[in-house]
C-alpha positions in Angstrom: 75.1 100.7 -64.7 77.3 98.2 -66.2 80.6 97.7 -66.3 80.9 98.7 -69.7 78.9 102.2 -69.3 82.0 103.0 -66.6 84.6 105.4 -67.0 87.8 105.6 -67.9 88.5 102.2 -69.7 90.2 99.5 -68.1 94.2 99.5 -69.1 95.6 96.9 -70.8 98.4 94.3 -69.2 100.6 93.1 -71.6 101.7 89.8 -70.4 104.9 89.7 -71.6 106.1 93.0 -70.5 109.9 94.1 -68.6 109.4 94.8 -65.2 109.4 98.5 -65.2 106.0 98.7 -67.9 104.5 95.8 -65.6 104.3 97.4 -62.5 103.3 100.6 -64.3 100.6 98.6 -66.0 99.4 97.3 -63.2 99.3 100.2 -60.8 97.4 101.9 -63.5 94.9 98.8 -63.9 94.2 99.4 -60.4 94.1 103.1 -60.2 91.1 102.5 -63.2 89.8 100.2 -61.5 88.8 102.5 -58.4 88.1 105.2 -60.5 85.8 103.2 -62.3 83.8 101.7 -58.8 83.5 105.6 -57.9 82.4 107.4 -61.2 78.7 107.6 -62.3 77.5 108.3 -59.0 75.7 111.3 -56.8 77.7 113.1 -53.9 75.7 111.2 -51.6 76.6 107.3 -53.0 80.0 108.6 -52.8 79.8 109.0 -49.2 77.8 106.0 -48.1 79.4 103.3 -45.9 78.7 100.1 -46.1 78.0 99.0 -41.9 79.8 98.2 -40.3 82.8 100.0 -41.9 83.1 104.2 -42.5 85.0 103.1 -45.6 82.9 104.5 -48.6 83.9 105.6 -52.2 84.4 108.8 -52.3 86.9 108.2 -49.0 89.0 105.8 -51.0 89.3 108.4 -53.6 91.0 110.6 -51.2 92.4 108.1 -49.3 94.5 106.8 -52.6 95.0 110.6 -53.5 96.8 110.9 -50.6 98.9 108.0 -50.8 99.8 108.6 -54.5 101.0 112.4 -52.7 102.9 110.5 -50.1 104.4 107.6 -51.4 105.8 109.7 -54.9 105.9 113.0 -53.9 106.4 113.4 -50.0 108.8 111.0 -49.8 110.2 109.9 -53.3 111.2 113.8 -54.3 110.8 115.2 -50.9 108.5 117.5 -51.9 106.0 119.1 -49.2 102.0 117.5 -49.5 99.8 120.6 -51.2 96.2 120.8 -50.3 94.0 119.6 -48.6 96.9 117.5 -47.1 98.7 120.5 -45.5 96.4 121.2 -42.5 95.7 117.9 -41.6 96.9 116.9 -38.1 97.6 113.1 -39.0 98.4 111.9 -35.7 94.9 113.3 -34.3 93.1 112.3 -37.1 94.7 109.3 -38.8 91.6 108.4 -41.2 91.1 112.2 -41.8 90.5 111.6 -45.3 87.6 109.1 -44.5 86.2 111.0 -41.5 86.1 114.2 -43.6 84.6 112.9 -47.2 81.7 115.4 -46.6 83.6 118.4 -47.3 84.4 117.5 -50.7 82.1 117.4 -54.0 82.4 114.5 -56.1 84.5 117.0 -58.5 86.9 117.9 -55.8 87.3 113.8 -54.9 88.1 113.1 -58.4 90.2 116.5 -58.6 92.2 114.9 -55.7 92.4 111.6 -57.4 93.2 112.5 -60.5 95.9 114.9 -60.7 97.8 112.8 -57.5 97.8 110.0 -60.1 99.3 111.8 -63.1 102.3 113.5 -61.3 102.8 109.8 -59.9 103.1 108.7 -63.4 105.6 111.5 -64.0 107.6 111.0 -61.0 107.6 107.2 -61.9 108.6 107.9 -65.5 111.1 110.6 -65.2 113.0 108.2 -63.0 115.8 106.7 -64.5 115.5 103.6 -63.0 113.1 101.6 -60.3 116.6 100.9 -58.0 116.5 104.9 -57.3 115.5 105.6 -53.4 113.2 108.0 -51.2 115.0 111.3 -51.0 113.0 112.6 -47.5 115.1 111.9 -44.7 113.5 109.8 -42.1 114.2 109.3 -38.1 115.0 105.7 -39.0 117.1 105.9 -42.0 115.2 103.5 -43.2 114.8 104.6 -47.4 112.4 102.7 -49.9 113.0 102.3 -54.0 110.7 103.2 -56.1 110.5 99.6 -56.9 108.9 99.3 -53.8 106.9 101.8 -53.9 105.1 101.0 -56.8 105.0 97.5 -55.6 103.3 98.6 -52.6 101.0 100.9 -54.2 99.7 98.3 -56.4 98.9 96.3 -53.4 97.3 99.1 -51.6 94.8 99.5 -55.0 94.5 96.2 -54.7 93.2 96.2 -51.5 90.8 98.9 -51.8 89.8 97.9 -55.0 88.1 94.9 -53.3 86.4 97.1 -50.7 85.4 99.0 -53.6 83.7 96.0 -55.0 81.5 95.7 -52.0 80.6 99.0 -51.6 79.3 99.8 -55.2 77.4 96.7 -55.4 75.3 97.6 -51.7 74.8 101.2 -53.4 73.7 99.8 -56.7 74.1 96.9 -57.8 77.4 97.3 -60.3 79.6 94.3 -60.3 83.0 93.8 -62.4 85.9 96.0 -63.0 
């Protein structure tokens, strides 16, 4: 597969952008990005590892899912995680969603993935302005804008976009975004 024949199509960054539409740009480069390293392949390529790692594709998926659910939802609105992230004892299991990637069928990773992005999207754009802070109370007082958030986030893509890289080109052979 090429990076052409991958879906969905990468995002455009305008260069000259405010800050606001270039984060948002970004995040959503990234978020295409992964999407794109995961799509076009079997239940089982989503769930290979590449040793010596348990990272695989279809564990990024709901990895980012979840921090999409976290990051905006959970603690931006204070809004309680839905599923699957409502059972899930994280102190036990820290890397549940990687440990776990069996469970799901490619539909239900990208069902995850998907939807966690677009209600970021809507949290982000419903916001009146980046400066705004987390709502959930913490033990430490300690509050985050959405600024950084999104900042964040797009590192965190970043990060496992790269993994991404390696593992789709030991499954087969794709390189590019």
């Amino acid at each position: 597969m090429t990076p052409d024949e991958l879906a969905p199509a990468l995002p455009t960054i305008e260069t000259r952008a405010d800050e606001r539409l270039m984060l948002r740009q970004f995040l959503d480069y990234f978020r295409a990005v992964l999407e794109r390293k995961a799509s076009g392949l079997t239940a089982e390529q989503l769930r290979t590892p590449v040793a010596p790692s348990n990272l695989t594709l279809g564990g990024l998926l709901l990895h980012m899912a979840g921090a999409e659910e976290g990051w905006f939802s959970e603690c931006f609105l204070d809004r309680p995680l839905g599923d699957p992230w409502t059972e899930i004892d994280w102190d036990a299991t820290p890397d549940w969603e990687l440990e776990n990637v069996d469970r799901f069928t490619p539909d239900e990773m990208f069902g995850c993935f998907r939807p966690a992005c677009e209600r970021s999207r809507l949290t982000e754009a419903e916001a009146e302005s980046l400066d705004l802070v987390t709502a959930k109370d913490f033990p430490n007082e300690r509050q985050w804008s959405l600024r950084w958030i999104m900042v964040h986030m797009i590192e965190e893509y970043a990060r496992h976009c790269g993994h991404a890289d390696f593992i789709r080109q030991a499954i087969d052979g794709t390189v590019g975004d």
